[in-house]
Structure formats: structure tokens, C-alpha cells
C-alpha positions as CSV (number, residue, x, y, z in Angstrom):
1,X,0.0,0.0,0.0
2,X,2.9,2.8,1.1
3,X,4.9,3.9,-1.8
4,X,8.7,3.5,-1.9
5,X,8.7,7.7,-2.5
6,X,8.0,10.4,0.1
7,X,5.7,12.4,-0.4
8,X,3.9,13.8,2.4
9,X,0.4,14.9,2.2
10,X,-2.3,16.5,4.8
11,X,-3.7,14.7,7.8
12,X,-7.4,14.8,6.4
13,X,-10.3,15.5,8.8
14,X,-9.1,17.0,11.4
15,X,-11.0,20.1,12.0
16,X,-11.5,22.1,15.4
17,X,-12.0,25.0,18.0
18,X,-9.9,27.7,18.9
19,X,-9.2,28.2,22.9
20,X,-8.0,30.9,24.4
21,X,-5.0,30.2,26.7
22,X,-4.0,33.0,28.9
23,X,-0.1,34.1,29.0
24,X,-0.9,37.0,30.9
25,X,-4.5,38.4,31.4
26,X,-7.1,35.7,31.0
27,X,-8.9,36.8,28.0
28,X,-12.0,35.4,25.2
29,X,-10.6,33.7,21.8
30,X,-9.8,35.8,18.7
31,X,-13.2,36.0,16.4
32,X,-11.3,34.5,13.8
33,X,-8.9,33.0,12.0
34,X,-11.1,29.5,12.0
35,X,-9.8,25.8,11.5
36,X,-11.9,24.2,9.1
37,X,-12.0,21.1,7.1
38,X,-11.7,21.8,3.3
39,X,-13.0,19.0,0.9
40,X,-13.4,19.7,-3.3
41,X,-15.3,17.1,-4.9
42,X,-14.1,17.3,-8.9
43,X,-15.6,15.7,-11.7
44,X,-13.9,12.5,-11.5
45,X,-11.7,12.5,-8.2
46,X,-11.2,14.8,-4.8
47,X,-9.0,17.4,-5.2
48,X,-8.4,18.6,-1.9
49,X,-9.2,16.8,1.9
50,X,-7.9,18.6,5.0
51,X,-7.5,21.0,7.8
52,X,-7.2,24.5,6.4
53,X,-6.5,27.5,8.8
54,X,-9.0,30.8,7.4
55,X,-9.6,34.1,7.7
56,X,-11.4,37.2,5.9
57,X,-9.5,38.2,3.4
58,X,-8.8,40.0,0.2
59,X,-8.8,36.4,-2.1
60,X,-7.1,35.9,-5.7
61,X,-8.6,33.8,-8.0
62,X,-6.7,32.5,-11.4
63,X,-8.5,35.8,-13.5
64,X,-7.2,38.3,-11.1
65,X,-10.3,39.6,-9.6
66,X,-9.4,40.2,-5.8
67,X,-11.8,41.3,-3.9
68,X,-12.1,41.5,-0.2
69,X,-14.4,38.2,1.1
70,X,-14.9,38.2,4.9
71,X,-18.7,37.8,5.6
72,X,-19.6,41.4,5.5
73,X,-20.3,41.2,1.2
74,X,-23.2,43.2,0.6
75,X,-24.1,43.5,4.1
76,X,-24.8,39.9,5.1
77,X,-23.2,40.0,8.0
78,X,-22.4,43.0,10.6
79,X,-18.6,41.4,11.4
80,X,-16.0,40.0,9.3
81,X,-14.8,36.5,9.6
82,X,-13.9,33.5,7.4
83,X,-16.0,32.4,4.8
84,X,-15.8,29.6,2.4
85,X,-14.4,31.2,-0.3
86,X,-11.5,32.1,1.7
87,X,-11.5,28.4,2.6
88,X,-11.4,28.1,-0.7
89,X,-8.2,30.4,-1.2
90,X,-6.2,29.6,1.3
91,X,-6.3,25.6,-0.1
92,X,-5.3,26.4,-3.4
93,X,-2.1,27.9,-2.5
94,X,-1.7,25.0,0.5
95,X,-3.1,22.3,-2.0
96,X,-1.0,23.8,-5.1
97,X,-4.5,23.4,-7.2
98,X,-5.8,26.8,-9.2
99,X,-9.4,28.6,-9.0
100,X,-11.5,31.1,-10.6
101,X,-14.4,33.3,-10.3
102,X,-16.2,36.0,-11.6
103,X,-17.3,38.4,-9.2
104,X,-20.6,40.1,-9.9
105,X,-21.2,43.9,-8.0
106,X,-25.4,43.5,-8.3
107,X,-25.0,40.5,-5.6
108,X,-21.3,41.4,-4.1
109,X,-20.2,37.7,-4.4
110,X,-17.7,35.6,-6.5
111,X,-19.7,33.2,-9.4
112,X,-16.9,30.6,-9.1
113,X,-16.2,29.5,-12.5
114,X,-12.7,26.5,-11.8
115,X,-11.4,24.6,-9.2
116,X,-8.5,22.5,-10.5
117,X,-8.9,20.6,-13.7
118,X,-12.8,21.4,-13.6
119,X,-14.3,24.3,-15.0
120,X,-18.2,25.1,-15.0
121,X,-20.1,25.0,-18.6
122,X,-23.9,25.5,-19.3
123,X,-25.2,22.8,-17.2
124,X,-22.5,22.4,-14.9
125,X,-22.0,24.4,-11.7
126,X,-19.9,24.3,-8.3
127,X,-21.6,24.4,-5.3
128,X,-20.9,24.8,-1.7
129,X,-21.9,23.0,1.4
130,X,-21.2,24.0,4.9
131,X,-21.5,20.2,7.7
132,X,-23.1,18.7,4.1
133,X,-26.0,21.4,4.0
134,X,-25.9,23.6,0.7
135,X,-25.5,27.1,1.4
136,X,-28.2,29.5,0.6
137,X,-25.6,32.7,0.3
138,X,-22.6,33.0,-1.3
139,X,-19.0,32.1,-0.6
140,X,-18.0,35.6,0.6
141,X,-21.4,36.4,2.5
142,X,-21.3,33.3,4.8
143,X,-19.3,32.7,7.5
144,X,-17.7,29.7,8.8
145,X,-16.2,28.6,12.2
146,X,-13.6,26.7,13.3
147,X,-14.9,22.8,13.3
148,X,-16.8,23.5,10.0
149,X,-16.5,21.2,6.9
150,X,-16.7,23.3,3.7
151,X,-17.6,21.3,0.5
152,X,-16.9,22.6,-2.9
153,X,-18.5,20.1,-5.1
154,X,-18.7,20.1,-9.4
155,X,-22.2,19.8,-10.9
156,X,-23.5,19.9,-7.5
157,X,-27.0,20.9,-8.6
158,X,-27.8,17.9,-10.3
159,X,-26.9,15.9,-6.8
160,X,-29.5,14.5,-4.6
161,X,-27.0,13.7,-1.6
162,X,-24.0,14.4,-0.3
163,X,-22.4,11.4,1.1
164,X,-21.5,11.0,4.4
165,X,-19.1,7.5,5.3
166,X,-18.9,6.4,8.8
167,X,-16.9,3.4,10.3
168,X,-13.8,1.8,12.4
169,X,-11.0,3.1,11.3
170,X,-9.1,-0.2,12.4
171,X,-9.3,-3.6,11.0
172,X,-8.1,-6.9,10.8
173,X,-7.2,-9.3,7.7
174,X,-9.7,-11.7,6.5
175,X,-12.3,-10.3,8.7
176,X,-15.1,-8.0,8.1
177,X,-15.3,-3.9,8.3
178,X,-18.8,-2.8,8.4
179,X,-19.1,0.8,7.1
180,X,-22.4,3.1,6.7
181,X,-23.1,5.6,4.0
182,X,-25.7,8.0,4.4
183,X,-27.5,11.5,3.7
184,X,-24.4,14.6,5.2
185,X,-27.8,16.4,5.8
186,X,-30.3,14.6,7.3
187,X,-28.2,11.6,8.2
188,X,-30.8,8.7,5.9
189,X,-28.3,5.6,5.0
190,X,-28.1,5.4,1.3
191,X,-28.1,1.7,-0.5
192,X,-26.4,1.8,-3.9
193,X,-23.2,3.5,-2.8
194,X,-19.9,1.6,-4.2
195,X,-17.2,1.7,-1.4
196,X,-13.9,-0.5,-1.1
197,X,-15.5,-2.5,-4.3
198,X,-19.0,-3.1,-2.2
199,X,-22.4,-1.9,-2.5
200,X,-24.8,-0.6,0.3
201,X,-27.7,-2.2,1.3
202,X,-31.1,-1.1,2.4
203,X,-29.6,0.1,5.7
204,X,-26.7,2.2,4.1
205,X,-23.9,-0.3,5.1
206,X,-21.5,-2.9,3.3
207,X,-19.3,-5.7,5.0
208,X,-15.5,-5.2,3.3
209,X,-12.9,-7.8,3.7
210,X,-9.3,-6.9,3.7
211,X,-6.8,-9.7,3.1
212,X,-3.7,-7.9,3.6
213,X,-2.2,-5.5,6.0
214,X,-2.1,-1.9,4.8
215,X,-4.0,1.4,5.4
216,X,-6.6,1.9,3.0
217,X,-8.9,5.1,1.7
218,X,-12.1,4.4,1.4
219,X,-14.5,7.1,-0.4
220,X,-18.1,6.1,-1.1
221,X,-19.6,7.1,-4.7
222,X,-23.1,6.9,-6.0
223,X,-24.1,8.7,-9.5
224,X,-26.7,11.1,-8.1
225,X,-24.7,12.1,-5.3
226,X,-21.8,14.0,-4.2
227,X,-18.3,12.0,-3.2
228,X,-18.5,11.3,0.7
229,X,-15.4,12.5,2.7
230,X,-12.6,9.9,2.9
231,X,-12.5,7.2,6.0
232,X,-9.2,5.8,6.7
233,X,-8.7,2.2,7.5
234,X,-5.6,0.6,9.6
235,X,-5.8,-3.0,8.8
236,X,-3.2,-5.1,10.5
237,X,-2.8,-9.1,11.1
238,X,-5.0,-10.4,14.1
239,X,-2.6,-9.9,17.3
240,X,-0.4,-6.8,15.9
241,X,-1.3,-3.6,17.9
242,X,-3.2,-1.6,15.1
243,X,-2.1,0.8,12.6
244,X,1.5,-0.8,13.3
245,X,2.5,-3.0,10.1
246,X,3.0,-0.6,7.6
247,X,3.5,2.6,8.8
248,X,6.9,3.5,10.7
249,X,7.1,6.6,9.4
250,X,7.0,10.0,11.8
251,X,4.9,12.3,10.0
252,X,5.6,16.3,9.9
253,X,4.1,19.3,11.4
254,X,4.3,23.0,10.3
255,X,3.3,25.7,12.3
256,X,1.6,29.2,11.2
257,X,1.8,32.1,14.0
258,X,2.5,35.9,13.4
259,X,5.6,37.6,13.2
260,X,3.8,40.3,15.9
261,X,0.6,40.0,17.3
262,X,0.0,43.3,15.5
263,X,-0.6,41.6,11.9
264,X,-3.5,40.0,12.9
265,X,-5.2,42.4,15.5
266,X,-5.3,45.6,17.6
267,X,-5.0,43.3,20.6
268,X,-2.2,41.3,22.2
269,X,-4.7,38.6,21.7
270,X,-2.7,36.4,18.3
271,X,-3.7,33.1,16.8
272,X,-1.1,29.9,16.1
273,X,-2.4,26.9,14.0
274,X,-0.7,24.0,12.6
275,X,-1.1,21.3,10.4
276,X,0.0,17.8,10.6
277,X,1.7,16.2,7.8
278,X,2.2,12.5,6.8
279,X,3.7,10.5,3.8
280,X,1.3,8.9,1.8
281,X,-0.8,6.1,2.7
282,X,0.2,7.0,6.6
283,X,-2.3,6.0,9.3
284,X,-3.5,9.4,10.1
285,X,-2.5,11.9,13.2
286,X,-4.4,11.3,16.7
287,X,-3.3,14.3,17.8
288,X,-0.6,17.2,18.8
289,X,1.5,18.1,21.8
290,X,1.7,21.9,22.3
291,X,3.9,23.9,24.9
292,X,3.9,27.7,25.1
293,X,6.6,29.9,27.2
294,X,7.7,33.4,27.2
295,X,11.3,33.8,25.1
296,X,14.2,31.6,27.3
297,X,12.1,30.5,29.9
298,X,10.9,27.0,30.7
299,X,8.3,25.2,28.6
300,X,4.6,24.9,30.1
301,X,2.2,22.3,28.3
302,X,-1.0,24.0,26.7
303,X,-2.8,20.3,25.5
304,X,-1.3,16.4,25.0
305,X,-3.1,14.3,22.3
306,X,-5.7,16.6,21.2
307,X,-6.7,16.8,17.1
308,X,-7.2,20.9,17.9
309,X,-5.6,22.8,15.0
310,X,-5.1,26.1,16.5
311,X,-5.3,28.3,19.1
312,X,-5.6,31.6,20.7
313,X,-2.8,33.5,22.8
314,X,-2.5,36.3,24.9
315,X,0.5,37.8,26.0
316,X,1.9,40.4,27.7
317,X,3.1,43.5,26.3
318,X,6.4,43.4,25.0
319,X,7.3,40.1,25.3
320,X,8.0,37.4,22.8
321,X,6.1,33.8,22.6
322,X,7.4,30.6,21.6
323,X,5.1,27.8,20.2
324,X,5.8,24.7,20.2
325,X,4.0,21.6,18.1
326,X,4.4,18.0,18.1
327,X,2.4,15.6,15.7
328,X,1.6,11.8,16.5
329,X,0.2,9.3,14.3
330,X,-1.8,6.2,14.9
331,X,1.3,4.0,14.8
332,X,2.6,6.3,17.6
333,X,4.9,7.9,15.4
334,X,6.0,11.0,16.8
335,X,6.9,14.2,14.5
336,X,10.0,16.7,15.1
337,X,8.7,19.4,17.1
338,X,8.4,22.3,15.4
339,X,8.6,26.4,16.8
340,X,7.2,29.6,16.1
341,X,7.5,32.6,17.7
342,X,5.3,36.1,18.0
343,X,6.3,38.9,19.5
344,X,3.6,41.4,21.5
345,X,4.4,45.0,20.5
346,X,4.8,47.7,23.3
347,X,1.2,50.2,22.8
348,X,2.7,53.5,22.0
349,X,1.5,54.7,25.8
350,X,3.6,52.6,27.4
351,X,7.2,52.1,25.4
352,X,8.6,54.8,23.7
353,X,9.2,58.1,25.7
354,X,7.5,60.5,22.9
355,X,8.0,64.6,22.8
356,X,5.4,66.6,23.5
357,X,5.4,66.9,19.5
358,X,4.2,63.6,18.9
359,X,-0.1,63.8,19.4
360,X,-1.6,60.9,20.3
361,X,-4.1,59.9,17.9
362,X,-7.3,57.7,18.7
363,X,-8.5,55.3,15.9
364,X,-9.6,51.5,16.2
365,X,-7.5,50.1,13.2
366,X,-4.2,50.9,15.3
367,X,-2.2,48.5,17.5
368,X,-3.9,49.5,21.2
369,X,-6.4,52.1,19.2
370,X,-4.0,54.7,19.0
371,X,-1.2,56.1,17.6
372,X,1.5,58.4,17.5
373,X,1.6,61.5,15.0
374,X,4.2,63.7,14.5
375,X,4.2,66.4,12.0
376,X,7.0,68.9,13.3
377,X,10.1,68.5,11.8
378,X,12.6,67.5,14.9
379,X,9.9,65.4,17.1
380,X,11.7,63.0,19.2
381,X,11.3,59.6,21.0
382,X,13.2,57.8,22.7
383,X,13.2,53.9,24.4
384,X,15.6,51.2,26.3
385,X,15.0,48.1,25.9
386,X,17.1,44.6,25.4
387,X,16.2,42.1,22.7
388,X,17.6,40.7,19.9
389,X,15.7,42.9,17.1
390,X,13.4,45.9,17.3
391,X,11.0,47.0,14.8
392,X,8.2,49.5,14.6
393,X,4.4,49.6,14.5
394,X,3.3,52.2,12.2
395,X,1.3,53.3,8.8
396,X,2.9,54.7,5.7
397,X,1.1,58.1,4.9
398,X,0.2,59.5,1.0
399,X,2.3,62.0,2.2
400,X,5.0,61.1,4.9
401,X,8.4,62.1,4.4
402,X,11.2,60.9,6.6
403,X,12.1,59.2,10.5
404,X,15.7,59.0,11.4
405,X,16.2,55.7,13.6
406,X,19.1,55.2,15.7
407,X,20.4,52.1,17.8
408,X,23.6,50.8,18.3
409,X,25.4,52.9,17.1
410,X,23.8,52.8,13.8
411,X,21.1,55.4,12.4
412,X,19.2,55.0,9.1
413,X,17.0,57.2,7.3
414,X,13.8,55.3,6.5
415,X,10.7,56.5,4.0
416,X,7.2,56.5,5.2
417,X,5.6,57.6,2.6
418,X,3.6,55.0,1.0
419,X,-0.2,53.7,0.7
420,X,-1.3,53.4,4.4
421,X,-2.1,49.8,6.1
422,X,-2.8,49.9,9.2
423,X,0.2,48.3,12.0
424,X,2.3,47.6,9.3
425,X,6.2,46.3,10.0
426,X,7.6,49.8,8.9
427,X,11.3,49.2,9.7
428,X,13.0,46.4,12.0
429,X,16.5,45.9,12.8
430,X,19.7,44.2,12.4
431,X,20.9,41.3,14.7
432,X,21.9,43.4,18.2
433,X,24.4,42.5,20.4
434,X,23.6,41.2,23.5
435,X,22.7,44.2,26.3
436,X,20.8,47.1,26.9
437,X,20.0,49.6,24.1
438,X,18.4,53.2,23.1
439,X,16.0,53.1,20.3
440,X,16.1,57.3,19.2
441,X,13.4,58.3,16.8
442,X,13.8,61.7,15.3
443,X,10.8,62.9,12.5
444,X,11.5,64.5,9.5
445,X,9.3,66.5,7.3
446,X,6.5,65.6,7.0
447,X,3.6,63.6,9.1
448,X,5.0,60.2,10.6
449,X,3.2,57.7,12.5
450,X,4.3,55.5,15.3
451,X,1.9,52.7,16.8
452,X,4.0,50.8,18.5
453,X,7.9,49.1,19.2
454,X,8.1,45.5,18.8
455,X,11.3,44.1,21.1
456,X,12.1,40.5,19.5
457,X,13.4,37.7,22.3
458,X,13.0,40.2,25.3
């Protein structure tokens, strides 16, 4: 069954829940990013099964038309969040497979027109499903949470079912598995459905034999229906400890956090997901070990065996976080750990010492809601601090000029002129030497915009 070659692929099915886990102040989750199970359905074969991590977002499909999809489209919702066209995005670059759409302003939503080596024709039309039920919005107007399955299936309107396949996901040789196939919706077992060479009966099920060892996909099919999702089998000879026979392989982990908390918030609340990784025809991950600690510190275990794909953080300001994930498989194959670190920028109120020049300027897109504004020539601040790198929290104006940046014994002149994003990475440092240093700010002509320091490893 496992190929000589390897080529890891994505743990499929796992979805889950964010959790908040205090570092500091206890706090509620992030609204979003989500953790949801992607699944396409092509003509002829799935193109994509597994965890995807999600947010709203400004998506790209093949054509070029990027719009921003995040739940709010044409009013549908009153916050933004993930939806499953975003879903949708965020697996083609992780899958490697291309999509399209054409997005029409009377209904402010994306027609989508490919996914992979299927395109829609005159008859022939994707549709979406959120937990099996077809969605009566579209792919930017609803929006999905973490635990969801999101569908995208070809020709879906001329489907009476979407199919749903249940069973053990361990066997033994020469005796029988009994799986189920039934309704994603209303959960009525289907006869007719071919899976693992067998045919359902009246009650949904079939009886499949397996005469050798080997971990096998199973994915029931019926020609009025949509592809089910794909079961995973361990089948191993009576009296080996299953999912053991063929798969001695550790599988991988990568890990997906922020640089700063500030890319993905105002907060020092930040989001780290992860997604486990296995060569094909592995037995499937259980679940992941994850520690948290503050930069040089001692490890302290956030969960042990759990199948959650992400969660929420926050931290302290100033301070950097390291994550770190380990993946296990049903064999008990255990992964490398993996890190990844986010640092918490200082507000603007509490790090650098800023002249009476600088005003302080209340808005909610900026790190802490406020920033720092300097348009007299001169303004300075200043900061100490040790770390390994600094960098700072600002927004590039239409019409900013200069900020002169000292540390170190180095100064650079930096532009901040630019189109403005909000808590943008403006300017960050070289490799320091170890110590305590002075971070001196000195505006040029022209406005300038501070939100915040962000001290790397402190």
C-alpha cells in the first residue's frame, strides 16, 4: 500500500475550536482566524481533503479579480470572519491546485467558474456546502467557524445527496469492516453507494474484507450524489497492535503564528495553528502536543493528544512567545517538534518616551487604538530596551516624508511615505548584540506615524 517515494500529504479531517489560553491576562478567543475542514469534490476524483486554517481576506482567484471576502459582502453579516471562499483560497495555495471566479457587483459575491482541472459549462456548476448542508448565500457572505467542513463540489446541482461515510477506522485481515453511508444532511443511510469494491444495502452499510495488511482510503460514490469524505482504514494481522504494520514513518508538522501579534489584531490577543503532515498512505494523526513559554524560559504544556488545529494566545506587552508543536500518528509515530515565535508590541502609551510633539491619535484600526503623529520636523522619541531585534508599529502616509532611527550605534533614514495599512512592519533591525540599548526616533518632514515598538526575544 505505502509507496517507496516520500511524499507527504495532509492529515485529512481533522477540524477544530480555537481556545484561548492566557499568558498574561485571561482573555475570550480571537473571532477569527477558523480551522476548518476543506473537501473539493471534482468531476472525477477529490481534489483537496484537509484541515485549512482561514480568515477574511482580500482572495485571488486565477483571472485576477481580488476582492475583499470576509462575511460582511453586501451587508450579510455585521462582522467579518472567514468564509468559504476564503476556505477556498487559502487551499489552493496550500493544495497547489488553481481557482477562478467571476465576481458580480449586483450580488457582491464571486460566481466561481474553476477549481482545479474542472471548469463550470452551461449545465454544470460548483456548489458549496457548509457540515453537508448547501449554502443558501454565497462564498463571501457566509461565515464559517472553526470545526466546519466546507464542501466545494462540481455539478453539484444535479446531486441529490451528499455522502456522508462512517466506520472503524481499524481492522483486521480476513475479517469484516462494516461501514455506513448515508444522507451529510439529514443523516438517511443510502443503499447503492460503491465503497472498497461493495455496494450498500437497504440500511446504508457494506461488509468489506481486507486480506492484507495496509492502510486503505475508502470514499463512497453513487451517481446522483456528491463524493462522501474519505474514511481511513488501519488494517493489521489479528494480534499486531493496530495501525503498526505498515507505517513506521513520523509524519511532519508546520506551524503558522504571526511575526507580531499586530498583523493580525489591535490586541495582544494572536492566533497559532498547525497542520500535521504524513507520507502517503500514513495512518492518520491522533493528535498534537503543544507547549507555550515566554522567550528563554521554561516550557509549560498547553494540550497532550488533542486533534485541535489552532489556538488563541494572549500575551503580555512586550514580550515574545514561543510555540511549540508536536504531531503523533496512529502507529505512535511522533513528529520533530516544530517552533514559532510572536512577539507582543509595546502600545505606543507605554514604550517609547514620545516629545510633547508627537499627538496621540485615537483610531480602532491601530495596534492598542492609538497612535503616534508627528508632524513637526525634529519630534523625538526615545526607548531602552534589550532584545535581539526591534522594529516598529506604524502606517505609511500618502504624504509622509522621513524618520531617522538610531540604535547601536547605527542610524538609518527610513521612508514612510507610502499607501497606508494599518500596524504595518515599517522598519525592523539588524541582529543586536547582546545588552541594553536606546532606540532614538527623530521625524522629518513631513507627518510620521508610530503605533508601536516591537522588542524581538525580550
Amino acid at each position: 500500500m505505502k509507496s517507496s517515494a516520500r511524499t507527504l500529504r495532509r492529515s485529512p479531517g481533522l477540524s477544530a475550536c480555537a481556545v484561548a489560553v492566557a499568558l498574561a491576562v485571561p482573555a475570550g478567543a480571537l473571532a477569527a482566524p477558523a480551522s476548518v475542514n476543506l473537501r473539493i469534490e471534482g468531476s472525477s476524483s477529490t481534489v483537496f481533503e484537509g484541515p485549512i486554517t482561514t480568515d477574511g481576506h482580500v482572495v485571488r482567484p486565477a483571472s485576477g479579480e481580488n476582492r475583499l471576502c470576509d462575511g460582511t459582502n453586501g451587508g450579510a453579516n455585521p462582522e467579518p470572519g472567514p468564509t468559504p471562499i476564503t476556505a477556498l483560497d487559502d487551499g489552493s495555495r496550500t493544495g497547489g491546485f488553481p481557482w477562478d471566479g467571476d465576481y458580480f457587483d449586483s450580488f457582491n459575491d464571486y460566481l466561481v467558474t474553476q477549481i482545479g482541472p474542472d471548469r463550470s459549462n452551461d449545465s454544470q456548476f460548483f456548489g458549496q456546502f457548509v457540515n453537508s448542508q448547501a449554502s443558501q448565500v454565497g462564498g463571501c457572505q457566509e461565515i464559517v467557524k472553526s470545526g466546519d467542513e466546507v464542501l466545494w463540489a462540481f455539478d453539484a446541482f444535479s446531486k441529490a445527496h451528499v455522502l456522508r461515510l462512517t466506520g472503524p477506522v481499524a481492522g483486521r485481515t480476513n475479517a469484516p469492516v462494516t461501514v455506513k453511508v448515508a444522507d451529510g444532511g439529514d443523516g438517511a443511510p443510502l443503499s447503492g453507494a460503491t465503497v472498497g469494491g461493495s455496494q450498500t444495502g437497504a440500511d446504508g452499510t457494506a461488509a468489506l474484507t481486507f486480506a492484507r495488511p495496509g492502510i486503505y482510503d475508502l470514499k463512497a460514490e453513487r451517481s446522483d450524489s456528491v463524493r462522501s469524505n474519505l474514511l481511513r482504514v488501519c488494517v493489521d494481522d489479528p494480534g499486531v497492535e493496530s495501525c503498526t504494520s505498515t507505517d513506521r514513518s513520523a509524519p511532519a508538522v508546520t506551524v503558522r503564528a504571526p511575526r507580531y501579534a499586530s498583523d493580525e489584531s489591535t490586541t495582544r490577543t494572536f492566533t497559532v495553528s498547525w497542520e500535521g503532515l504524513e507520507e502517503a498512505g500514513g495512518s492518520g494523526i491522533t493528535g498534537y502536543s503543544v507547549d507555550v513559554r515566554r522567550a528563554g524560559e521554561p516550557w509549560r504544556s498547553v494540550t497532550r493528544g488533542e486533534l485541535l488545529t489552532e489556538r488563541a494566545f494572549r500575551g503580555s506587552s512586550g514580550v515574545s512567545y514561543e510555540v511549540r508543536v508536536l504531531a503523533v500518528d496512529r502507529a505512535g509515530n511522533s513528529s520533530a517538534p516544530v517552533t514559532a515565535t510572536t512577539t507582543v508590541p509595546l502600545v505606543n502609551r507605554d514604550g517609547p518616551l514620545f516629545s510633547d510633539a508627537w499627538e496621540r491619535v485615537k483610531r480602532e484600526g491601530f495596534w492598542g487604538g492609538s497612535t503616534r503623529r508627528s508632524t513637526e520636523p525634529g519630534a523625538l522619541a526615545r526607548f531602552r530596551f534589550s532584545g535581539e531585534r526591534v522594529a516598529l508599529i506604524g502606517r505609511r502616509l500618502p504624504k509622509g516624508r522621513k524618520l531617522r532611527v538610531s540604535v547601536a550605534g547605527r542610524t538609518k533614514v527610513i521612508d514612510v511615505s507610502g499607501d497606508p495599512r494599518f500596524r504595518e512592519a515599517i522598519w525592523t533591525s539588524a541582529l543586536l548584540p547582546p545588552g541594553t540599548h536606546t532606540l532614538e526616533l527623530k521625524a522629518g518632514r513631513g507627518p510620521v506615524e508610530v503605533d508601536a515598538v516591537a522588542v524581538v526575544g525580550r
